[in-house]
C-alpha positions as CSV (number, residue, x, y, z in Angstrom):
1,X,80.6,80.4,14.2
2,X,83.6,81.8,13.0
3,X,82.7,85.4,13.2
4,X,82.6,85.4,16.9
5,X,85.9,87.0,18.4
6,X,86.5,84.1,21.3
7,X,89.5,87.0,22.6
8,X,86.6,89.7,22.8
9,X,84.4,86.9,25.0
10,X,87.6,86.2,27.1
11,X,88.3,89.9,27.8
12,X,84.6,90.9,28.7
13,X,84.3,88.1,31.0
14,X,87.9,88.5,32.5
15,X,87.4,92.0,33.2
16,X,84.2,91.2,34.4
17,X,85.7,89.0,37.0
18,X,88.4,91.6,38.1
19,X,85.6,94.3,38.7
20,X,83.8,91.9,41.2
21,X,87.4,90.7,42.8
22,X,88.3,94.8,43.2
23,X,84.6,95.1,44.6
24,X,85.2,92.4,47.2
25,X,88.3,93.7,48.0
26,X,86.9,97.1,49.0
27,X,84.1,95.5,50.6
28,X,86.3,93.7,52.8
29,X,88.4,96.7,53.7
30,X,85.9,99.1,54.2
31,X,84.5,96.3,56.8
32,X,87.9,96.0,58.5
33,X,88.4,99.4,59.3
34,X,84.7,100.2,60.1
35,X,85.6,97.2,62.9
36,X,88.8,98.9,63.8
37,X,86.8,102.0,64.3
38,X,84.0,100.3,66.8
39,X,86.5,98.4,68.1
40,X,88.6,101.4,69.0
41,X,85.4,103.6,70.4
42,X,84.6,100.7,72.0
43,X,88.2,100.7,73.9
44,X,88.4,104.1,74.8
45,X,84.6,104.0,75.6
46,X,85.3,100.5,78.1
47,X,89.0,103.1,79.6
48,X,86.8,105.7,80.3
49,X,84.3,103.5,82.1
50,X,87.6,101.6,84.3
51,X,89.2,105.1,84.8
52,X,85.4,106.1,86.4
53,X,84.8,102.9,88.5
54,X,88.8,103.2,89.8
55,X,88.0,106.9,91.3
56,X,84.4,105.5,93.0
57,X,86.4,102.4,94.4
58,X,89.0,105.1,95.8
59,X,86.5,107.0,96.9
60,X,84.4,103.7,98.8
61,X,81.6,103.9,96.7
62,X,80.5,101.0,94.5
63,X,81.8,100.7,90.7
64,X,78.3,100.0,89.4
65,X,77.4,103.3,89.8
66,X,79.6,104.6,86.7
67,X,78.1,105.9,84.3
68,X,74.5,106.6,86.1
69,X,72.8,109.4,86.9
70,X,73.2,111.1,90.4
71,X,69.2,110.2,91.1
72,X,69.4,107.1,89.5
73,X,72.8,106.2,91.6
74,X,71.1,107.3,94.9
75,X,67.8,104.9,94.3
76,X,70.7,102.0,93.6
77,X,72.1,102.6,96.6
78,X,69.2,102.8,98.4
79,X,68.0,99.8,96.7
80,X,71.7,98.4,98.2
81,X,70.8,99.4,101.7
82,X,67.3,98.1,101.9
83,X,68.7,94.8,100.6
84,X,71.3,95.1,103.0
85,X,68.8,96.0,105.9
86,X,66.7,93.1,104.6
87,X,69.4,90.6,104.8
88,X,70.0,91.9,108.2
89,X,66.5,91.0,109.6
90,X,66.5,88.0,108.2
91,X,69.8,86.6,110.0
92,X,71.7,88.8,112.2
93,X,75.5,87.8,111.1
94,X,78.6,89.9,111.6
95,X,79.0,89.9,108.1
96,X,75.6,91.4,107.3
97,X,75.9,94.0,110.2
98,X,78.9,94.9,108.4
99,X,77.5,94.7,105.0
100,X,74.4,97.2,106.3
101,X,77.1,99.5,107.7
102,X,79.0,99.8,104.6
103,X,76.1,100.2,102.3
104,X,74.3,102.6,104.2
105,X,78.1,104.5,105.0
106,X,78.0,105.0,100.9
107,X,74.6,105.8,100.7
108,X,75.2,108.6,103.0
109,X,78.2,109.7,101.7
110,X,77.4,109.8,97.8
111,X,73.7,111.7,98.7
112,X,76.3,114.3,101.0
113,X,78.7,114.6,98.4
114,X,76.3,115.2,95.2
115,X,73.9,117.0,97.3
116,X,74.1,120.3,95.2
117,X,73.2,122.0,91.8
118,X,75.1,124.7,90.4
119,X,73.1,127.5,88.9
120,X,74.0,131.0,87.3
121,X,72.3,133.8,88.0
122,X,72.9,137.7,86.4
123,X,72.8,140.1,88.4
124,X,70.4,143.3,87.8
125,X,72.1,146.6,88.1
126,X,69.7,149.6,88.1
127,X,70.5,151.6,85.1
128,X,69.3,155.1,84.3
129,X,66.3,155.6,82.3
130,X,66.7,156.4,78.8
131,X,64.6,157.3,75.7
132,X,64.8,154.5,73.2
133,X,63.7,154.9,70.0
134,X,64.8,152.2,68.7
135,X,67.2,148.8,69.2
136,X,69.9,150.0,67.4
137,X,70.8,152.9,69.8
138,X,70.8,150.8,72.8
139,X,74.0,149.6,74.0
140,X,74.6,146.1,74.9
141,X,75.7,146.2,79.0
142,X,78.2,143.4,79.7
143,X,76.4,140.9,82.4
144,X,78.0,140.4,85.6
145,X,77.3,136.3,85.8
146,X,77.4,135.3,89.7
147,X,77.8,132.1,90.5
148,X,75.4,130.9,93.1
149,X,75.2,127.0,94.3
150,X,71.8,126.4,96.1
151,X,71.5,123.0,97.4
152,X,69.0,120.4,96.6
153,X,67.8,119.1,99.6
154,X,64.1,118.7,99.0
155,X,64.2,114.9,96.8
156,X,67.4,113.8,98.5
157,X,66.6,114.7,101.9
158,X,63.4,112.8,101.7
159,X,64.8,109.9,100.2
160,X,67.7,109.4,103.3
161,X,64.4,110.2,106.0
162,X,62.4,107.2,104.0
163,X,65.5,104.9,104.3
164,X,66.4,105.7,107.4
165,X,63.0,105.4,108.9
166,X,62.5,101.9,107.3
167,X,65.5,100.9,108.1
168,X,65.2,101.9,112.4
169,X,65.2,98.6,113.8
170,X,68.1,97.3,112.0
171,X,70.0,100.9,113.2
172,X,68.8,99.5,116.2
173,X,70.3,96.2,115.8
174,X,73.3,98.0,114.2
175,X,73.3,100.6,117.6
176,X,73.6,97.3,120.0
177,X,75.8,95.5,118.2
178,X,78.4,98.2,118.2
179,X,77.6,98.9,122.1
180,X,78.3,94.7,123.1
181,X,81.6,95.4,120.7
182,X,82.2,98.4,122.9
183,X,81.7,96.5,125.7
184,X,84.0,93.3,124.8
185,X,86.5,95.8,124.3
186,X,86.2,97.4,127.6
187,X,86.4,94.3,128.9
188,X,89.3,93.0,127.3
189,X,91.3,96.1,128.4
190,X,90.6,95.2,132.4
């Protein structure tokens, strides 16, 4: 047993041991600044959201629309108005006549204010014939790009005509509730 070095033992198994220490060391810091990074992403990601939801609120439209679609933002409001109008036929309250108003007011307004598509069209000159032989000999003619905004009126339209047409008695409702307001404040004037 004497011919075994005990300092060789000591300094495989002690090296051995500061390998897996520096190995857990990395592992920890790669882990801590891959959590710094989502973390971070995840802040700017949650600003951006805040800084969107702050300009609908400014604008009267819900925040819950950030970050949707402009279809899929017009079926939640619509969705938002029909609750609205539901709530409305159930129990005709000042504060669901209000509610209705409101939610059909942003309805309206979002569908008016995203109610175009902007497309790009080239315009086509008419050039004078020439003999090509080949592609090379061709020159390229710089496109004149116009900018031409057609509105979408089709999908949209036809969503505000179903919503309003389900929604006519409690425009109805709406419509004499605002007239007996009217007329209160007619006669509160005399």
């Amino acid at each position: 047993m004497s011919d075994i070095n005990p300092l060789g033992a000591s300094t495989y198994y002690g090296g051995l041991q500061n390998a897996t220490s520096q190995a857990a060391r990395e592992l920890k810091k790669e882990k801590t600044s891959s959590t710094a990074q989502v973390a971070f992403s995840k802040l700017v990601q949650s600003n951006r959201q805040t800084e969107e939801q702050k300009t609908l609120e400014a604008q009267g439209l819900p925040p819950e629309i950030a970050g949707m679609s402009i279809e899929e933002a017009a079926i939640f409001l619509k969705d938002r108005v029909d609750t609205a109008g539901n709530k409305l036929s159930e129990a005709a309250t000042s504060e669901n006549i209000i509610e209705f108003k409101n939610t059909v007011k942003q309805f309206i307004k979002y569908v008016v204010d995203n109610n175009y598509v902007e497309y790009k069209k080239t315009r086509r000159g008419f050039a004078k014939p020439q003999q090509i032989f080949s592609k090379y000999n061709t020159k390229e003619r710089p496109k004149d790009p116009r900018l031409i905004i057609e509105t979408i009126n089709q999908k949209l339209d036809n969503m505000v005509r179903e919503t309003l047409t389900m929604q006519a008695g409690n425009l109805k409702i709406l419509d004499h509730a605002n007239e007996i307001r009217g007329l209160i404040v007619d006669l509160i004037q005399a």
